[in-house]
C-alpha positions, 0 to 999 in steps of 0.5 A: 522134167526135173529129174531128182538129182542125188548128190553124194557126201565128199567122202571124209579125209582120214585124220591120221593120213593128215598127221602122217603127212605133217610129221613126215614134213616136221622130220625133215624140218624140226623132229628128225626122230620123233617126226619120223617115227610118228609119220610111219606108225600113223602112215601104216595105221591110216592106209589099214583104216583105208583099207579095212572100212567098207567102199561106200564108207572109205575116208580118203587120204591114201596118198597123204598117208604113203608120202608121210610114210616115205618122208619118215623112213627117207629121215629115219634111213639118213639118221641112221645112215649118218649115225652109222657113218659118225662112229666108224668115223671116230673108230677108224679116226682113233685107229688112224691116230693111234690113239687108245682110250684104255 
């Protein structure tokens, strides 16, 4: 009648998919760079823990670890895209004024 009953642990969380999302999140709030470039170096390394642990074993957090790795390179291609911008704008801005800095 009392069938036993097996419960199965909740599969761990990967700690770094956690760090990838908190530093995806602090590049967009308070460390542009840094932020960005610890939340895609911790999202590539939590989804190759994910997918390099055996199935019954595998800790969770595959979607924290993509947005964390979308966030920092979303922040990383505007640092760079507004980098790119700001110095053709004093090229072209002294090139139009004529001035010469030699």
């Amino acid at each position: 009648m009392n069938d036993p009953v097996s419960y199965r642990a909740a599969a761990p969380t990967s700690t770094l998919a956690v760090v990838s999302l908190v530093f995806g999140i602090l590049a967009w709030c308070v460390l542009p760079f840094v932020g960005a470039v610890v939340a895609i170096v911790c999202g590539h390394l939590a989804r190759s823990e994910i997918r390099n642990t055996h199935p019954e074993r595998r800790p969770e957090g595959d979607g924290m670890a993509v947005a964390g790795l979308v966030l920092g390179y979303l922040q990383l291609f505007f640092i760079v895209l507004f980098a790119f911008l700001a110095i053709a704008l004093l090229f072209f801005g002294f090139a139009f004024t004529g001035w010469r800095g030699w």
